[in-house]
MIGU-92771 format. One line per 2 residues: number of its first residue (from 1); for each residue x, y, z of C-alpha. Coordinates in steps of 0.25 Angstrom, whole numbers, plus 5000, padded with zeros to 4 digits. Each point is the difference from the previous one (the first is absolute). Example, Ala and Ser with C-alpha at 12.3 -4.5 7.8 and 13.67 -1.06 7.14 Angstrom:
BEGIN
1	5049,4982,5031; 5006,5014,4998
***
This chain:
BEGIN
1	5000,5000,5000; 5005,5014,4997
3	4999,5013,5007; 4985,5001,4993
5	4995,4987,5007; 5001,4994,4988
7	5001,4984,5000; 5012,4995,4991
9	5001,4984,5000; 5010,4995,4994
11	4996,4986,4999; 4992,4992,4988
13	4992,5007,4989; 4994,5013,5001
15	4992,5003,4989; 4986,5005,5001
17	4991,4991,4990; 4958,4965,5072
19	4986,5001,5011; 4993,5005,5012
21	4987,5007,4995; 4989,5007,5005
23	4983,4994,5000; 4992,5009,4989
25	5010,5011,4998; 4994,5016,4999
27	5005,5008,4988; 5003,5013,5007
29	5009,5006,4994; 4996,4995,4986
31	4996,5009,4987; 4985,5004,4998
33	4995,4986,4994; 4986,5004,4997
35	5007,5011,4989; 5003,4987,4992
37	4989,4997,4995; 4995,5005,4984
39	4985,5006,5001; 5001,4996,5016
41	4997,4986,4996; 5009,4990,5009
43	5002,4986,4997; 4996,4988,5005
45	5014,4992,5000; 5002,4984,5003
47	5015,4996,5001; 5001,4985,4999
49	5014,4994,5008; 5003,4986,5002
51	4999,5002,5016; 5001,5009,5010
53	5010,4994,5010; 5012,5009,4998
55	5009,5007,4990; 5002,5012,4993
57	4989,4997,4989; 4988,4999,5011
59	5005,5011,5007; 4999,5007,4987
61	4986,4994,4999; 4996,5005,5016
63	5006,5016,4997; 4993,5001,4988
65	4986,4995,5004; 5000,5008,5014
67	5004,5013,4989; 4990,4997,4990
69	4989,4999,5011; 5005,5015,5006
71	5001,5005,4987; 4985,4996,4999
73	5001,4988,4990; 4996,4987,5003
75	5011,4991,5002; 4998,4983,4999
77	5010,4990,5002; 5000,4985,4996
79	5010,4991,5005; 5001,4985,5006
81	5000,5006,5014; 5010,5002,5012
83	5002,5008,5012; 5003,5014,4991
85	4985,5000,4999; 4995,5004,5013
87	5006,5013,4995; 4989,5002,4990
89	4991,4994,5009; 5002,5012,5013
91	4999,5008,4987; 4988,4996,4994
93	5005,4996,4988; 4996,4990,4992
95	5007,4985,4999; 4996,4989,4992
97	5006,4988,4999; 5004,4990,4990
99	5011,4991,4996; 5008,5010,4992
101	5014,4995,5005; 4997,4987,4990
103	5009,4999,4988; 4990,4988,4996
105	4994,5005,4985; 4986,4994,5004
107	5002,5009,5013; 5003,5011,4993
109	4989,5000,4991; 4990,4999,5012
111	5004,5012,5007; 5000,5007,4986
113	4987,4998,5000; 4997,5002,5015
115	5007,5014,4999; 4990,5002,4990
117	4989,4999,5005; 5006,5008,5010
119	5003,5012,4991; 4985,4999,4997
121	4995,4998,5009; 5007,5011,5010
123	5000,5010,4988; 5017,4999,4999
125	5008,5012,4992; 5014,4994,5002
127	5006,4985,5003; 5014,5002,5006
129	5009,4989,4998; 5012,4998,5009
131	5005,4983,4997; 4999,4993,4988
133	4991,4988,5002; 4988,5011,5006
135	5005,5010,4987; 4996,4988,4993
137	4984,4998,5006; 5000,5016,4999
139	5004,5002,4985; 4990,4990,4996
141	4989,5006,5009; 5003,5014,4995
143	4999,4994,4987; 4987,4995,5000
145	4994,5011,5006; 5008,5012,4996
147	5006,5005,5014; 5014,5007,4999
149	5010,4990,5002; 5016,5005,5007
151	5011,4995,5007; 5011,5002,5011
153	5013,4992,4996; 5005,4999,5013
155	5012,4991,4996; 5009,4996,4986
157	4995,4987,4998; 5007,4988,4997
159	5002,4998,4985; 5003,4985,4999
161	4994,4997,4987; 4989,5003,4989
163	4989,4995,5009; 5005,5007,5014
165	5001,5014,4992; 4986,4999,4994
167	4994,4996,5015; 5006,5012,5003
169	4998,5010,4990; 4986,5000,5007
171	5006,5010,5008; 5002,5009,4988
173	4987,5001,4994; 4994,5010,5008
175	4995,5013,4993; 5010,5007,5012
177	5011,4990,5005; 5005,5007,5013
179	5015,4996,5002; 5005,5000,5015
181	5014,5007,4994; 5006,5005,4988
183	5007,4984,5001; 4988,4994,4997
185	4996,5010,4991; 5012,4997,4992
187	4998,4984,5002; 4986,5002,4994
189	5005,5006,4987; 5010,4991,4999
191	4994,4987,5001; 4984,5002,4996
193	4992,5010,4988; 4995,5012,5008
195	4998,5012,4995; 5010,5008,5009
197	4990,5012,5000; 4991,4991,5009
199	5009,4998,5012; 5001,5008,5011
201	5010,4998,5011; 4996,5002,5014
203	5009,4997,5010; 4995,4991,5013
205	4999,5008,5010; 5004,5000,5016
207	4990,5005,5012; 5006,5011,5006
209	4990,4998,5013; 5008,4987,5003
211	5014,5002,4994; 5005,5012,5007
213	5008,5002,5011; 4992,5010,5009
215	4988,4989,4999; 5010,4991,5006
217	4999,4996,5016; 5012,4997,5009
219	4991,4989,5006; 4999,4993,4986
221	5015,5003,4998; 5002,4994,5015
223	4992,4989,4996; 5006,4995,4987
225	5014,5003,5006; 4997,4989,5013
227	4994,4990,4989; 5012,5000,4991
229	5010,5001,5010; 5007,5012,4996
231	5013,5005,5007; 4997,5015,5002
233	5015,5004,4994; 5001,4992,4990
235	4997,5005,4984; 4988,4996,4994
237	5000,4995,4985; 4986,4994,4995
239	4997,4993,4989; 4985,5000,4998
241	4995,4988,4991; 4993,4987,5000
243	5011,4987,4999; 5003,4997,4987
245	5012,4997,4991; 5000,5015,4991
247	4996,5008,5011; 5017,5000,5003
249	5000,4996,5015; 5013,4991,4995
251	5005,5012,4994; 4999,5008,5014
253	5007,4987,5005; 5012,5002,4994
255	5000,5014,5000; 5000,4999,5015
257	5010,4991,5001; 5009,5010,4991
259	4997,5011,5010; 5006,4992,5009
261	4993,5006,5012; 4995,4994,5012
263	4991,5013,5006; 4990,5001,4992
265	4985,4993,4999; 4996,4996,4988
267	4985,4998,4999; 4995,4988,4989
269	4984,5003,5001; 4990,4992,4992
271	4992,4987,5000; 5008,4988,4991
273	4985,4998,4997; 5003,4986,5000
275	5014,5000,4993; 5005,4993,5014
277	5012,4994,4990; 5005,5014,4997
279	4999,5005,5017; 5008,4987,5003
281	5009,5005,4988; 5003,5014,5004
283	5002,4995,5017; 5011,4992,4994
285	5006,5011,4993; 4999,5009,5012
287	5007,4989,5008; 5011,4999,4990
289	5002,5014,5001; 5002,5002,5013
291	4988,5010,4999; 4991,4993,5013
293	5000,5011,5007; 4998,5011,4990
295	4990,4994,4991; 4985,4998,5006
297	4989,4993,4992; 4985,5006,5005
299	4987,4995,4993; 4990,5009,4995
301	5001,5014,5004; 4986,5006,5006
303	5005,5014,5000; 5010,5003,4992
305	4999,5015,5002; 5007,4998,5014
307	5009,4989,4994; 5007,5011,4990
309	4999,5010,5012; 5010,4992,5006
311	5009,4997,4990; 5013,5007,4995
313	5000,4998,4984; 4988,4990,4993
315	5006,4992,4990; 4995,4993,4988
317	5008,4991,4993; 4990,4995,4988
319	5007,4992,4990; 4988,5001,4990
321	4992,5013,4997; 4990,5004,5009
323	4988,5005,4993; 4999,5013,5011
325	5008,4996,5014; 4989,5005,5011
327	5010,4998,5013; 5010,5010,4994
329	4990,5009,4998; 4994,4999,5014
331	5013,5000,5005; 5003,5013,4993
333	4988,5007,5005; 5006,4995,5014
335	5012,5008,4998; 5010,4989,4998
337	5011,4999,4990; 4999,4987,4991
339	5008,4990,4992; 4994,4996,4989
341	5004,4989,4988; 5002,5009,4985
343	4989,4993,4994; 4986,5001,4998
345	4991,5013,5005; 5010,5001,5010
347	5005,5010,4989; 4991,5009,5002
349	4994,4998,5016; 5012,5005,5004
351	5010,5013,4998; 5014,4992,4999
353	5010,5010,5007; 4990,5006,5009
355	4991,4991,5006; 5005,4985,4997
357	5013,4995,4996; 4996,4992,4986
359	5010,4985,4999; 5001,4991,4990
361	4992,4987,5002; 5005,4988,5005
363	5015,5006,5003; 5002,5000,5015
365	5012,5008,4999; 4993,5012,4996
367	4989,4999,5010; 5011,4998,5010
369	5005,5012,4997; 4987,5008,5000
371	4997,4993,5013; 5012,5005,5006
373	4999,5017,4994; 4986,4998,5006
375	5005,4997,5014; 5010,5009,5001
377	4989,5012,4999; 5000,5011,5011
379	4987,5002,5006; 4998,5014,4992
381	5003,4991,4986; 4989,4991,5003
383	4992,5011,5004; 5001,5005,4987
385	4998,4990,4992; 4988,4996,5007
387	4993,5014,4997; 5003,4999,4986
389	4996,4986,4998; 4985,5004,5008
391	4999,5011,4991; 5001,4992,4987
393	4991,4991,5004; 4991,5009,5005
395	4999,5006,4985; 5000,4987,4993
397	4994,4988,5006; 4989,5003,5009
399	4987,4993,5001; 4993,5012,4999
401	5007,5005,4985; 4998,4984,4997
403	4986,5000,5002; 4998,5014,4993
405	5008,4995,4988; 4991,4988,5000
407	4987,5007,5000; 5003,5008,4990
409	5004,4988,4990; 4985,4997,5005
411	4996,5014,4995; 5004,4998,4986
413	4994,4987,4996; 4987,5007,5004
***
């Protein structure tokens, strides 16, 4: 950092290209929704998702409806079910549900014809598709009944062969494709026939309710601090994602073991979600790096906002593109430096230089390094970096600014 404040790593590549929330969230602070609508007419909207258990997509799905139903339209949401649904419920929000997390083709041509009945029936302006096998039902149902049809890409799906990329093309049907990032944005031109001036790109956005420090309690600090065991003198580095092989907890192994030292805390947290093969993989690795003491393994997180609060520098260390990469962003809007891996939307959810130190993937040698600048920051440095990184995401990637986005791609297919 120079006399300006301004962050100079030195490691890695530096070009520029997770969830504790809150019941039936209030809009306070958003745009005036009702000023959406041509002539005043508001839509009636059904968004169809596989489930509503977790994930970025039906937390989408959640925001989008409790905004819709303040901006005076009327929002429905199909799904197979899970416990996200009480949200709609305390809302008085509409849930109907059918088995739209089947890939089976008869399956799928049930619900298609379910949903529409559903359009008629309910007078629908807008189905809202978020996952393949419900975009499916939805596109055959506006079909037959002439609803406008969209989509949310949340991810780049895999491409394996001809079959797998029509499956997925789906996605790309829409009259308006929303893409969560301008990385998905390019993946979609890439790899299916869209009409470039029908996708929008609307970053995911973060709730500033929860992620931010002020909003924090030491009580909930106290308590996550007595559950993990955290030495209160010790460094905290956190890397936030569930257990699985390119989410590059091997990579933070080895970087860890090149730091070479013994006084930090490193915080592995996420479910292996069943991958108990990969856990017993990467115990062994800590073992035979000498890292028992420095690397802890936690489960699923409930409240993550007080988990970044504790941490000194939030790490990812992807090794395939993420489609947008929430936890950076929420740690960000903590006020927290970051590592990131130079692939992905990581090129553009962060600012390389001033909030986050950007590394190549897979080369622990480079994220040792970064590891090592950002524990050598002084108080005022982290400071610093902290306000900037809450001020860039405050202007990009707010709930709020996600939901405005999206209701006014609602707007123009009216």
């Amino acid at each position: 950092m120079d006399g300006s404040g301004r962050l100079f790593p030195s490691a890695g590549t530096m070009e520029r290209e997770p969830q504790f929330t809150t019941d039936a969230p209030a809009f306070n602070d958003a745009p005036a929704f009702h000023d959406f609508w041509p002539g005043g007419r508001a839509p009636t909207v059904l968004q169809v998702v596989p489930t509503l258990i977790t994930g970025g997509a039906e937390r989408g799905c959640i925001d989008m409806a409790l905004a819709l139903a303040e901006a005076g339209g009327t929002p429905l949401v199909a799904s197979q079910g899970g416990a996200m649904v009480r949200e709609l419920d305390r809302a008085g929000i509409r849930h109907i549900t059918l088995p739209l997390a089947s890939k089976n083709p008869l399956t799928i041509r049930k619900n298609a014809r379910k949903l529409a009945a559903i359009i008629a029936e309910r007078k629908v302006d807008i189905v809202h598709a978020r996952s393949r096998a419900p975009a499916w039902s939805a596109w055959m149902a506006c079909r037959d009944t002439g609803a406008r049809f969209m989509t949310t890409f949340h991810a780049p799906y895999n491409i394996g062969s001809g079959m797998k990329r029509w499956y997925n093309s789906v996605m790309a049907r829409g009259e308006r494709v929303i893409a969560i990032s301008d990385f998905v944005r390019r993946h979609i031109l890439e790899n299916y026939e869209t009409d470039p001036a029908n996708i929008r790109t609307i970053h995911r956005g973060i709730d500033r309710a929860v992620f931010a420090p002020d909003r924090v309690s030491s009580a909930r600090l106290i308590q996550l601090t007595r559950q993990w065991h955290l030495p209160a003198d010790r460094p905290v580095i956190l890397l936030p994602a569930r257990l699985t092989r390119w989410k590059g907890q091997t990579v933070l192994i080895e970087a860890l073991e090149k730091l070479g030292r013994k006084d930090v805390v490193c915080l592995l947290v996420g479910s292996d979600q069943g991958r108990s093969g990969y856990r017993r993989e990467l115990e062994s690795r800590i073992a035979r790096a000498g890292l028992g003491n420095v690397v802890v393994m936690t489960d699923h997180c409930s409240d993550m906002a007080a988990a970044y609060l504790l941490s000194t520098v939030v790490v990812s260390a992807s090794r395939e593109p993420e489609a947008f990469g929430r936890v950076i962003v929420e740690a960000q809007a903590m006020g927290k430096p970051v590592i990131v891996s130079a692939i992905g939307a990581y090129q553009e959810t962060v600012m390389p230089g001033e909030t986050a130190w950007v590394v190549p993937p897979d080369d622990a040698d480079a994220l040792a390094n970064a590891l090592r600048e950002a524990l050598s920051l002084t108080p005022d440095q982290r400071d610093a970096i902290g306000a900037r990184a809450q001020a860039f995401v405050a202007d990009r990637y707010t709930r709020e600014r996600m939901c405005a986005d999206t209701l006014g791609v609602y707007a123009e297919l009216l």
